[in-house]
Structures are given as structure tokens and as C-alpha cells.
C-alpha positions as CSV (number, residue, x, y, z in Angstrom):
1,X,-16.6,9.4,23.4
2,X,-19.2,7.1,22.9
3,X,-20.0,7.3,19.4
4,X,-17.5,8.3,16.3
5,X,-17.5,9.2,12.4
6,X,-16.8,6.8,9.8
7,X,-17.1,6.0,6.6
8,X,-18.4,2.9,5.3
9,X,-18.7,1.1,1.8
10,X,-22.1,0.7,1.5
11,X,-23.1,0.3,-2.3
12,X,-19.9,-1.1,-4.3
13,X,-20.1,0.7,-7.8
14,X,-17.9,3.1,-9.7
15,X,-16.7,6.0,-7.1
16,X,-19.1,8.9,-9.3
17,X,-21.9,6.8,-7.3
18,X,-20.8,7.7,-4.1
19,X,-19.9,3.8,-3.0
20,X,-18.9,5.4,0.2
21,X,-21.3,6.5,2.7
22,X,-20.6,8.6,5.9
23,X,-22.4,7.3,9.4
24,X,-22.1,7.6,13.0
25,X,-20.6,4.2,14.8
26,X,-19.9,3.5,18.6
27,X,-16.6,3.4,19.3
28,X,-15.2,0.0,18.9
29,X,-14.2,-2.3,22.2
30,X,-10.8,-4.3,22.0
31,X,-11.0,-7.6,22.7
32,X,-8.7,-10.1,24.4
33,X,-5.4,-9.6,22.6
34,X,-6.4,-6.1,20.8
35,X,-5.7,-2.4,21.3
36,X,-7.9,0.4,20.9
37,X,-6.6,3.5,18.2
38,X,-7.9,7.1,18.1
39,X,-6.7,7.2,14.6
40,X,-4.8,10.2,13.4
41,X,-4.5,10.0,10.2
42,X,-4.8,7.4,7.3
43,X,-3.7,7.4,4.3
44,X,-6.2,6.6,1.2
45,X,-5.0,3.6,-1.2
46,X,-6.2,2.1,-4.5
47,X,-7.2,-1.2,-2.6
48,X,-9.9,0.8,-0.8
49,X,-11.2,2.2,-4.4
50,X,-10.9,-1.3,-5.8
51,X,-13.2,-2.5,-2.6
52,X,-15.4,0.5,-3.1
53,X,-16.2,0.0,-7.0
54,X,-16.2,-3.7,-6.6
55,X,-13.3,-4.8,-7.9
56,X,-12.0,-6.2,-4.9
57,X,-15.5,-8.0,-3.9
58,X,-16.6,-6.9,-0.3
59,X,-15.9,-9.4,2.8
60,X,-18.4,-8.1,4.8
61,X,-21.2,-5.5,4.3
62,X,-20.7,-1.9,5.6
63,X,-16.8,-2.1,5.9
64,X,-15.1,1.0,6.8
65,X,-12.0,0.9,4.6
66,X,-8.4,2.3,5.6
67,X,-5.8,-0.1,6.3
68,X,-2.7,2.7,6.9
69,X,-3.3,3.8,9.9
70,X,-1.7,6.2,12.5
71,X,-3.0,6.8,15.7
72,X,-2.5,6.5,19.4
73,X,-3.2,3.7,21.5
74,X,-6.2,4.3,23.7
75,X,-7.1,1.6,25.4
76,X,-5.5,-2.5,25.6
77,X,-7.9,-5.7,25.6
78,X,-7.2,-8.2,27.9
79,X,-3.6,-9.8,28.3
80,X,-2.0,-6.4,26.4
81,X,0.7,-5.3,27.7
82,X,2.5,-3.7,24.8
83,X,2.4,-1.6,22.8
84,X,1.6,0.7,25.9
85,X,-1.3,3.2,26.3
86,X,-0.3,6.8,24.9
87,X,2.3,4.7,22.0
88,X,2.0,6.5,18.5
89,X,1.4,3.2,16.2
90,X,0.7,1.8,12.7
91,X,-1.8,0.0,12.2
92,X,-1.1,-1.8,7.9
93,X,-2.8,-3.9,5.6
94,X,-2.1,-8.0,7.1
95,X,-4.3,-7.9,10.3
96,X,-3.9,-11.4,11.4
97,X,-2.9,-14.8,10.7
98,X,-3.2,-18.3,12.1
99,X,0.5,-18.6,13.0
100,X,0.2,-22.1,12.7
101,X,0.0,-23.3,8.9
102,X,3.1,-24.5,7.1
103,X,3.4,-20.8,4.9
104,X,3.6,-19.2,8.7
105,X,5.6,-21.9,10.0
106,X,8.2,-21.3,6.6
107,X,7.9,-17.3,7.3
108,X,5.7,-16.7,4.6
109,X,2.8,-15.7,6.8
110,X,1.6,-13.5,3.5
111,X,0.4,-16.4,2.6
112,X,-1.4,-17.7,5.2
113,X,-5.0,-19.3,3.8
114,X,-6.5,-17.8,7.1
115,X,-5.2,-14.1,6.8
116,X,-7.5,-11.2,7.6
117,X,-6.8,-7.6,6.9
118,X,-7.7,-4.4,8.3
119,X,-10.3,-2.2,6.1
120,X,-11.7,-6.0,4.4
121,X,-11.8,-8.2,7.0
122,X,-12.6,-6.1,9.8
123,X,-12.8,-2.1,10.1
124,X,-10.3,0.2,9.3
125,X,-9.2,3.5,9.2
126,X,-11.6,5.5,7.5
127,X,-13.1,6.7,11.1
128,X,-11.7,8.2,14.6
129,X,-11.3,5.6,16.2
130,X,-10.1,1.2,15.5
131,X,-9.5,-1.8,16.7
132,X,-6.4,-3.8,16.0
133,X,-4.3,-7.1,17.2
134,X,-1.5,-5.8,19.5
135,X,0.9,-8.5,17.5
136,X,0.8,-6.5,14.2
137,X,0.7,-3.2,14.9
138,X,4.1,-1.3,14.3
139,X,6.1,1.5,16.5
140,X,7.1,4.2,14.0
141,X,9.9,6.2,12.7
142,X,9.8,9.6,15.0
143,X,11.4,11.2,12.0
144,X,8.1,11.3,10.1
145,X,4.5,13.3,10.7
146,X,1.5,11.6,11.0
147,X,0.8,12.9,7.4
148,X,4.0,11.2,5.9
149,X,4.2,8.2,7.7
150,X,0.5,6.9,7.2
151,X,1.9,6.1,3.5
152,X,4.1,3.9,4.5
153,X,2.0,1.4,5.7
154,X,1.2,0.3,2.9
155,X,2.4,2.2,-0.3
156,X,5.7,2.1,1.6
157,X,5.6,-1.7,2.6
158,X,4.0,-3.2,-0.6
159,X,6.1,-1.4,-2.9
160,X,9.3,-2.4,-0.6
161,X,8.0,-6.1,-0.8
162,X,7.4,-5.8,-5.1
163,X,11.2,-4.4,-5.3
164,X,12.4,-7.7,-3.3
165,X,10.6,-9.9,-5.5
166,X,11.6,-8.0,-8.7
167,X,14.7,-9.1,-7.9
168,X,16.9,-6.1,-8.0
169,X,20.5,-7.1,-8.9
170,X,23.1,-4.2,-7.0
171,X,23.6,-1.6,-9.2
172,X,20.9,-3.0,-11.5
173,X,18.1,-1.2,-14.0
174,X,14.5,-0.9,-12.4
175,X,11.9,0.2,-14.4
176,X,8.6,1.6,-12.4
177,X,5.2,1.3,-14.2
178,X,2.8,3.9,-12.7
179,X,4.1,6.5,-10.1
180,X,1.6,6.6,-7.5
181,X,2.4,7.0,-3.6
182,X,3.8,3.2,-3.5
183,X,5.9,3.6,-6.5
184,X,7.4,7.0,-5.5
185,X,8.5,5.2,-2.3
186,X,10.0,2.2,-3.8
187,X,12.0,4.0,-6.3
188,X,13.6,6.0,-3.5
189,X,14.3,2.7,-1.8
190,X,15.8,1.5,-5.0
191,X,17.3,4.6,-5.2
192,X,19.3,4.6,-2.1
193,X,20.7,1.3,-2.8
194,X,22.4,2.3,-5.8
195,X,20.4,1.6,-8.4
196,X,19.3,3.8,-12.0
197,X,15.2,4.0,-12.1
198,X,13.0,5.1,-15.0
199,X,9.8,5.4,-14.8
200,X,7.1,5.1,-17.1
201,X,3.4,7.0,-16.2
202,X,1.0,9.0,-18.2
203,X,1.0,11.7,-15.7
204,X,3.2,14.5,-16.5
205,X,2.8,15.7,-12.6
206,X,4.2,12.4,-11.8
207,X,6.8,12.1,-14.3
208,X,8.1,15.9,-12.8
209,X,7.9,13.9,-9.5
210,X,10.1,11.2,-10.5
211,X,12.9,13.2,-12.2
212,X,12.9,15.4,-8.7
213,X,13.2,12.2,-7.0
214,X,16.2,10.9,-9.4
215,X,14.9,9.2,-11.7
216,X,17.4,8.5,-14.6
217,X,14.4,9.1,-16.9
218,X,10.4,9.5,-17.0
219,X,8.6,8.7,-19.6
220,X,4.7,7.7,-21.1
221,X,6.3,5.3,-23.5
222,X,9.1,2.8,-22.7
223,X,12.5,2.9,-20.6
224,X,15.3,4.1,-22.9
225,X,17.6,1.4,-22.2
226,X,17.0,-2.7,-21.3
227,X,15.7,-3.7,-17.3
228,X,17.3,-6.0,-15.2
229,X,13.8,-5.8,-13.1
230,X,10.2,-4.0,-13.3
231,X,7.8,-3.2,-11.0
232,X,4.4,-2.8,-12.6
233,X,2.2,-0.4,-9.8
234,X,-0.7,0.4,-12.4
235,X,-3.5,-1.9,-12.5
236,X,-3.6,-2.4,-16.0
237,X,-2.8,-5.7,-17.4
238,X,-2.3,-4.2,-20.9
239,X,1.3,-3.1,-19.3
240,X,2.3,-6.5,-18.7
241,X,3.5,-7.2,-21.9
242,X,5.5,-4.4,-23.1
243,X,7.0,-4.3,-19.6
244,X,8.3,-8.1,-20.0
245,X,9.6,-7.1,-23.4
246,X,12.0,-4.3,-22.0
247,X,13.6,-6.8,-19.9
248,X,16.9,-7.6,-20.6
249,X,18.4,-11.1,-20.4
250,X,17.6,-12.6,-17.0
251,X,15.3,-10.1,-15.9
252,X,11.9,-10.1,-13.5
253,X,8.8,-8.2,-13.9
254,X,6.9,-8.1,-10.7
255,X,3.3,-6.9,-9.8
256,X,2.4,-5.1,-6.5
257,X,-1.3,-4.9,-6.9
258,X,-4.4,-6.6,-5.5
259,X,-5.8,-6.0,-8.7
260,X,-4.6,-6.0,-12.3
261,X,-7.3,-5.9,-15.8
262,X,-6.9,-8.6,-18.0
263,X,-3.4,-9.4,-19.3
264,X,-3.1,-9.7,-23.3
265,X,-1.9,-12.9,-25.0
266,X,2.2,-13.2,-24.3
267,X,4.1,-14.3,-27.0
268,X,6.8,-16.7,-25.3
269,X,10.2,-15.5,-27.7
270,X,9.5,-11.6,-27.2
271,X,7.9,-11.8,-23.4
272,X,9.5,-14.9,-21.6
273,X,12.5,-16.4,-23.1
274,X,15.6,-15.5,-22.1
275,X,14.8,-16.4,-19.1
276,X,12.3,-13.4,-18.2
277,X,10.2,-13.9,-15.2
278,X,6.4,-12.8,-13.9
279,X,6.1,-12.4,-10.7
280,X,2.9,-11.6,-8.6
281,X,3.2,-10.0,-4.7
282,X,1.1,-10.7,-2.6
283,X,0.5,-8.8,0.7
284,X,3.7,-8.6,3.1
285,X,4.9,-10.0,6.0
286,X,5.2,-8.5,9.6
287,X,9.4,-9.0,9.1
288,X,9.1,-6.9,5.6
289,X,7.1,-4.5,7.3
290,X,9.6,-3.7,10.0
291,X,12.4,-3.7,7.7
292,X,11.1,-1.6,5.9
293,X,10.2,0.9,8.4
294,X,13.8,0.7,9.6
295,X,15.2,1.3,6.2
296,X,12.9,4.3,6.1
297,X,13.9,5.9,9.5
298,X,17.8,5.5,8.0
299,X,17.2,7.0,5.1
300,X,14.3,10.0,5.6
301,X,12.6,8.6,2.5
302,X,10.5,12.2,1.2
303,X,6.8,11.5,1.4
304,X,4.5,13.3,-1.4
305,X,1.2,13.8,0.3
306,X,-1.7,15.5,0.3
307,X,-4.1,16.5,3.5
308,X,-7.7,15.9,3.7
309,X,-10.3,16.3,6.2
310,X,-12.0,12.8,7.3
311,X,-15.1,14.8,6.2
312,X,-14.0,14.9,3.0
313,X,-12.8,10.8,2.3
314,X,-15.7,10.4,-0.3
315,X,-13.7,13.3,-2.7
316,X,-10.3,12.1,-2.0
317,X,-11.0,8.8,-3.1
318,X,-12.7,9.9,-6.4
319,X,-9.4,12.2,-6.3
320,X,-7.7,9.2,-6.4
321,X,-9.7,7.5,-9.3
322,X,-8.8,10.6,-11.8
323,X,-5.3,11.1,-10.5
324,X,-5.7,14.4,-9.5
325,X,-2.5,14.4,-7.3
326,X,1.0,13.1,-6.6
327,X,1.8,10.8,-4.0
328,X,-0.7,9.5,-1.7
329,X,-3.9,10.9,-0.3
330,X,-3.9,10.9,3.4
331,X,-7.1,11.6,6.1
332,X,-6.5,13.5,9.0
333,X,-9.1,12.0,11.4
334,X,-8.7,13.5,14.8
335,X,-11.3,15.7,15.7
């Protein structure tokens, strides 16, 4: 094929304007150091509705969002030798760093003032076909579909790298704000590991989700009992404060998105003392990304999806702003 559909941000503004704008692309040529993907699916995440209404201000015009990716390697640029042609692969969020600066030198390549990332930086996964660095691409758990493991590519991944920074004692109490398709994956994680999890959401569909899962409780008010560590998913900084508060002694709120509404005054006795801690996350390493993915292959994490046609990635991600499912949205691109 010479020529594929994609779907392209063309107009950042709320998603009932139709930011998102379906054209016909040629298929992309790897470059030296890049493999081509005939994408198979790929999942749909609030970062690409924050980069199509705006929130998350565009890098470039014309992106075509989608940064988890599952597809099949087509084609390797010059000096590729691996992953091979014909290797199923995921293709996440952190595209490529510099390698060199002293946050990738200290392993904190997340932090890397040169990163790029797939769907911002450079096009993703909204289309048939993309282009990707060989060096962070990852093999995949043969365990999962195409449809369940596209979600953890980033749902999966983020969420795993917000319940290592909340700071999870063994055994501890993890409260989950929001219970989206990273959240539902990080509880499990949390899950597996021993710990007791309630959640907090206004969806009732998500809170049925939650107790299914084994959650200890789900609620839309508060946990019924103090946290050692949060996890605030929902990008909405009027959480922040009530979720410090049901802290106990010690504990640490973290929060996994790109993209959080303004936080409310804290007051420092009720929010911080105690020794209460705020932590931000941001992005993930390639090392949390394969650990992750090992974890999930050990442990058969279950995977709330649901299927839509590439055709259709314009109503999925409006699907997404109303919260009209559980779990993640996911594309299935192959023709």
C-alpha cells in the first residue's frame, strides 16, 4: 500500500467540534534506526482528548494521535536488526530520548529535557500504518489480544509507574481517584501484591467494575478508612485536596496525569503535615515499561475494553469525554 487512513488533529477545541479530522496519508518510511508498523489496534487515551481540545497544546500541526500501539513490524530502516520483520510489538507513549543527559545517565530517562513521544511529537497510532525507534518499542505478553494488550501501553504503564511513586507500603491502603482503563489496571497490580484498594469515581458502571475487580470498597464520596497512598487518575485538581486529607500519617498522594485543573488552596495542618506527600508522575521509563509488561504476563491482569472501528475514532473519543464506557477504548485498525 501506498497510501493509508488516519486521523489527524486538525482544529484543537472541545471534541463536540469534531477536533479530529479523517484523511488519507502515504504510508510512512522508517528511517535509519526505525521500524515500520501496520498497526493493529490502538488503544484511545485521555492524553489524545487533552491534545485534541487543547489542553495539552499541539507540538506540531496535523498530528495523528495514538501512542498505544499494536501492530506488526513491516518493514526495518537502516542498521535494524531487531525487533525482526513479522514481530507483534508495542509501540507506548516515550518515543525517544537523548541518552546522553545526566536524568538518562541517572536512569531517569522520563525526564529527559529532549524526549519526544509518539502521537505529540511525531505520528501515532490513530492510522494503519507508523513509524517508530526500534530501541523503544516493546515485545509483548502472548497471553493478551491485540484488543487487551493495546491498554497497556499506556493505561497499563502509567498507572504502574503512579503506584511506584505513591509509594505503596506491603500490605498497605491505596485509594484510586477515578476508575478509567489506567486505574482499573493499577488497582489489579496493587491488587496482586497484597494490598486493600477503594476506589472513589462518580461512575456507577465503574464503581460495579471495581468491586468485580476486588476492590475493598467503591464509592463517589471518600475511602471509608485512612490511606497509606493515593493515586489520583481524574484530571480534576478539585480532588487533590480531599484526597491528601484521607491520608493517614506518612502517607503519599500521587498524580498520573498529563493534565490536572486547577488545584484549590491546601491548608498545610489538614493536607500536608504529618508528613503527607504530593507527588506528580511524569511519563515512564523503558525499564518501568518492561516490568510492567512482565508483571502483566505473570499475572493475566483482566483488561476492560471496548472495540471500535478506526472509522469510527472521532466517536470513541467523544465516548471517552462523557464516560460512556468502562475501561479503555481501543481502535482496531487493520483493514
Amino acid at each position: 500500500m501506498d497510501t493509508m487512513t488516519a486521523w489527524q488533529v486538525d482544529r484543537p477545541g472541545p471534541v463536540a467540534t469534531h477536533p479530529l479530522r479523517r484523511v488519507t496519508l502515504p504510508v510512512p518510511r522508517p528511517s535509519a534506526g526505525e521500524v515500520l508498523v501496520r498497526v493493529h489496534t490502538c488503544a484511545v487515551c485521555r492524553t489524545d482528548l487533552h491534545l485534541a481540545e487543547g489542553d495539552l497544546p499541539p507540538r506540531r500541526r496535523g498530528t495523528v494521535p495514538g501512542h498505544e500501539i499494536v501492530g506488526t513490524v513491516e518493514a526495518l530502516g537502516a542498521d535494524v536488526t531487531d525487533p525482526p520483520v513479522g514481530t507483534r510489538v508495542g509501540v507506548a507513549w516515550l518515543r525517544r530520548t537523548d541518552g546522553t543527559c545526566r536524568y538518562c545517565r541517572r536512569g531517569a530517562e522520563n525526564l529527559c529535557p529532549d524526549s519526544k513521544y509518539t502521537g505529540w511529537d511525531a505520528d501515532g497510532g490513530y492510522a494503519e500504518y507508523c513509524v517508530a525507534p526500534a530501541a523503544y518499542v516493546y515485545r509483548l505478553p502472548a497471553a493478551y489480544s491485540d484488543e487487551e494488550v493495546a491498554p497497556l501501553l499506556c493505561a497499563g504503564i502509567i498507572g504502574f509507574r503512579a503506584l511506584r511513586r505513591a509509594g505503596l507500603p506491603p500490605g498497605g491502603r491505596l485509594g484510586v481517584y477515578g476508575f478509567g482503563g489506567s486505574a482499573h489496571l493499577a488497582a489489579q497490580v496493587a491488587l496482586a501484591e497484597g494490598a486493600t484498594v477503594h476506589v472513589v469515581t462518580r461512575s456507577a458502571a465503574a464503581r460495579e467494575l471495581a468491586l468485580s475487580l476486588g476492590a475493598a470498597s467503591a464509592s463517589d464520596t471518600a475511602p471509608p478508612e485512612p490511606l497509606d497512598s493515593a493515586i489520583l487518575f481524574a484530571p480534576v485538581g478539585t480532588l487533590v485536596p480531599p484526597a491528601l486529607a484521607a491520608l493517614d500519617r506518612g502517607g503519599t498522594l500521587a498524580i498520573a496525569g498529563i493534565h490536572l485543573t486547577d488545584i484549590p488552596p491546601l491548608n498545610y495542618a489538614e493536607h500536608l503535615f504529618q508528613e503527607r506527600k504530593l507527588a506528580s508522575v511524569t511519563a515512564n521509563t523503558r525499564a518501568d515499561g518492561r516490568e510492567f509488561l512482565d508483571i502483566a504476563a505473570r499475572h493475566r491482569l483482566r483488561v476492560t475494553t471496548t472495540g471500535y472501528a478506526l472509522a469510527d475514532a472521532d466517536r470513541a473519543l467523544a465516548d471517552l469525554a462523557e464516560d460512556r464506557f468502562a475501561g479503555a477504548a481501543v481502535l482496531h485498525c487493520t483493514p
